[in-house]
C-alpha positions in Angstrom: -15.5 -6.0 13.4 -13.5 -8.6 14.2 -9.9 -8.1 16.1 -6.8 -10.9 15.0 -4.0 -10.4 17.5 -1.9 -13.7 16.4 -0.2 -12.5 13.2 2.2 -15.6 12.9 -1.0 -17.7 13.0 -2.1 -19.7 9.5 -5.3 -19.6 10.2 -5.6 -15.3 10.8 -3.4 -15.2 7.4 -5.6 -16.9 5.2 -8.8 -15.0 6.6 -7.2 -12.1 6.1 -6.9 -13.3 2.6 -10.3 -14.1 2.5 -11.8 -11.1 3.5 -10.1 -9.0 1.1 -11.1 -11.7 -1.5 -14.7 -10.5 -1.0 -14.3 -7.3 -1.0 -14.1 -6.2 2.8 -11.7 -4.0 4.6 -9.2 -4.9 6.9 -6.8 -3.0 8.8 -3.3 -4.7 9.4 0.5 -3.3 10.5 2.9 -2.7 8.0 6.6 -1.9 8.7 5.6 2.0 8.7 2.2 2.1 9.9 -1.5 0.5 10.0 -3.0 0.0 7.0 -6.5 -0.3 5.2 -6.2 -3.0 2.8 -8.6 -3.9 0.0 -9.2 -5.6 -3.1 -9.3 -3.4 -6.5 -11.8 -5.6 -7.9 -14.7 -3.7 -6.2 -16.3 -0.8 -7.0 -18.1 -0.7 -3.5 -15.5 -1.1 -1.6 -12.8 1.4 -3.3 -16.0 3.8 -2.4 -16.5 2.8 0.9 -12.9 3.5 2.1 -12.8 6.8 0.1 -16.0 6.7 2.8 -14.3 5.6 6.0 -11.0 7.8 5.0 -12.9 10.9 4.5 -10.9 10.8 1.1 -10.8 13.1 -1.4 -11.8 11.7 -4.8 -9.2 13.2 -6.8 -6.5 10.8 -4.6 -6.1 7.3 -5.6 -4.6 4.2 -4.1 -2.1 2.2 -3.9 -1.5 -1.0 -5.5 0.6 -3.6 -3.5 2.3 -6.2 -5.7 5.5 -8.3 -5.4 8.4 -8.2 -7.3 6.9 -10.5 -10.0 3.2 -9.4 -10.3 4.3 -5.6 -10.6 4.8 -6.8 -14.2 1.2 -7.7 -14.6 0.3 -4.2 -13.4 2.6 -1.6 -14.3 4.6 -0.3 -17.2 8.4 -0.2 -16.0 11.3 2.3 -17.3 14.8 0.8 -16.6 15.5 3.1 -13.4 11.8 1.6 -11.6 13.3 -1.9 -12.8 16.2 -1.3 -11.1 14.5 -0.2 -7.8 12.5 -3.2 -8.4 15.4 -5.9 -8.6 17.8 -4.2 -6.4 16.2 -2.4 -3.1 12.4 -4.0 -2.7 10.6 -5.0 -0.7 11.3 -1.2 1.3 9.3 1.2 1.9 10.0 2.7 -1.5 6.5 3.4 -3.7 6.9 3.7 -7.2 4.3 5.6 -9.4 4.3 4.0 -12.7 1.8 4.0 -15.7 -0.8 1.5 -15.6 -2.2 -1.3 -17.1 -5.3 -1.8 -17.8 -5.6 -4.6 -14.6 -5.3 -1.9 -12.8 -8.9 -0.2 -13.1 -9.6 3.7 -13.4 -11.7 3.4 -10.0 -8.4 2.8 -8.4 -6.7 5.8 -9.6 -9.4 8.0 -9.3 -9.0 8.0 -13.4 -5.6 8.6 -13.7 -3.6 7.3 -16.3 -0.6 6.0 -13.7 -1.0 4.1 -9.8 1.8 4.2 -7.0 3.4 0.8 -6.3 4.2 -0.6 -3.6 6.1 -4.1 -1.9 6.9 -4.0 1.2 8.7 -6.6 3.9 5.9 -6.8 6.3 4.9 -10.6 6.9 1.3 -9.7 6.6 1.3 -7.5 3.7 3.4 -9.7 1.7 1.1 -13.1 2.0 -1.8 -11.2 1.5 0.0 -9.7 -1.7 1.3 -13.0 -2.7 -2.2 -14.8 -2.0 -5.1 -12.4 -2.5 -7.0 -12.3 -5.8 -5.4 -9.3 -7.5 -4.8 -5.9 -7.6 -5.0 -5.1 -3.9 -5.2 -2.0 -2.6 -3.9 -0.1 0.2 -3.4 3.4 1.8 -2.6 4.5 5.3 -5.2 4.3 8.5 -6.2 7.3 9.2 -8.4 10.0 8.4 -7.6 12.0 5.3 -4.9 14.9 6.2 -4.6 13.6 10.0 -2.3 11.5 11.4 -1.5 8.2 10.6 -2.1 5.7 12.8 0.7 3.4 14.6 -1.0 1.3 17.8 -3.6 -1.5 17.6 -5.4 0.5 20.3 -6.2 3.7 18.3 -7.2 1.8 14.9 -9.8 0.0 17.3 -10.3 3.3 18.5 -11.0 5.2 15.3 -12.0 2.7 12.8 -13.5 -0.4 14.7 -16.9 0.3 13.8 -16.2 0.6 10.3 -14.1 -2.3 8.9 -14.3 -5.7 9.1 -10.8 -7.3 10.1 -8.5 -5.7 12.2 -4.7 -7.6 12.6 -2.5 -6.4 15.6 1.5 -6.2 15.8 2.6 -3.0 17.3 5.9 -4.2 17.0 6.0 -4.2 12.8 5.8 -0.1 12.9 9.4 -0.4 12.3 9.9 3.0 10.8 7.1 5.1 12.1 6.2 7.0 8.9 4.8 5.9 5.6 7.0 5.0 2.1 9.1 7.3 0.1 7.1 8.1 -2.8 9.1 8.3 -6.2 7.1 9.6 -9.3 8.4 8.0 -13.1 5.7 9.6 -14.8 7.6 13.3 -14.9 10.0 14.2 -17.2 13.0 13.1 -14.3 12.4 10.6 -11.7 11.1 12.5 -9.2 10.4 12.4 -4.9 6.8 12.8 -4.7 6.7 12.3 -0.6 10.6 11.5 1.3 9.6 9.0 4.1 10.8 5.4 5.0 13.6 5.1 2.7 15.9 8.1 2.5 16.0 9.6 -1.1 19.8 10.7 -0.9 20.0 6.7 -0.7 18.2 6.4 -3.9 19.9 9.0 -6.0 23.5 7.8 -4.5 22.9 4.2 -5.7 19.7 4.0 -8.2 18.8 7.3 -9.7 21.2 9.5 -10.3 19.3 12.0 -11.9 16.3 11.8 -9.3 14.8 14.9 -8.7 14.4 15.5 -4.5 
């Protein structure tokens, strides 16, 4: 494992990039907490985080995307639009249908993926630069807590990834993205977390189910 502590540096960036172009896991900060991220190109490695999370196979990932690529990845109803144009990059994750970019290993066969884009300065230029789809989900073993410090991801997960980026200071909100399912018959909160979902249904959704 290999430990990056200057996030603002080019250099770091673009091997992040890299190692999630070859399929190896890296753990960075995100504005809510650390992170595994991973390309969805690999069989191997979506197995070897279910692996390292202690995951259960029914639960899928993530997808990060940006604004623009979401459209590569993702069927979107006019109220996900609107989140889309109007309040990303939050910590507000979206599950949508899929396309078929998006491959079944992902979703651990589902028809539909949660979405994500978020503000965090690593995140984003891996999204932006990274072969596509990448992956994420939270650091931490599966149905423990999530974890926010350099020190514990070292702690925990050293041994088992490949990249690890520090910035304590990115942990902005503490606890992982709203989660907002448009695959139900209403828009619906799946998980309330970084971004309040009174906030949503005042300005976005009005008929959002919380």
């Amino acid at each position: 494992m290999k430990c990056e502590t200057e996030i603002n540096c080019p250099e770091a960036m673009i091997e992040a990039v890299n190692y999630v172009d070859r399929g190896d896991v890296v753990i960075i900060p995100t504005e809510n907490v650390y992170a595994f991220i991973f390309s969805g190109r690999y069989t191997k490695t979506i197995d070897r985080v279910y692996s390292i999370k202690k995951r259960p196979r029914k639960k899928g990932f993530v997808v990060c995307t940006t604004k623009e690529s979401i459209y590569d990845y993702a069927e979107l109803p006019p109220e996900a639009e609107n989140i889309v144009n109007s309040i990303w990059p939050a910590p507000v994750s979206l599950v949508l249908k899929k396309k078929p970019a998006i491959s079944d290993e992902v979703t651990s066969g589902l028809d539909s993926a949660a979405f994500m884009c978020l503000k965090s300065p690593v995140i984003s230029y891996i999204t932006e630069n990274a072969i596509g789809p990448v992956c994420a989900t939270t650091c931490n073993i599966s149905g423990q807590p999530e974890i926010h410090t350099f020190d514990d991801a070292v702690k925990y997960f050293g041994d088992l990834v490949d990249l690890i980026i520090k910035d304590d200071s990115l942990a902005v909100y503490g606890i992982p993205t709203t989660i907002v399912s448009f695959v139900e018959d209403k828009p619906t909160v799946l998980r309330a977390g970084g971004f309040p979902p009174e906030k949503l249904k005042e300005n976005t959704i009005s008929d959002l189910v919380i």
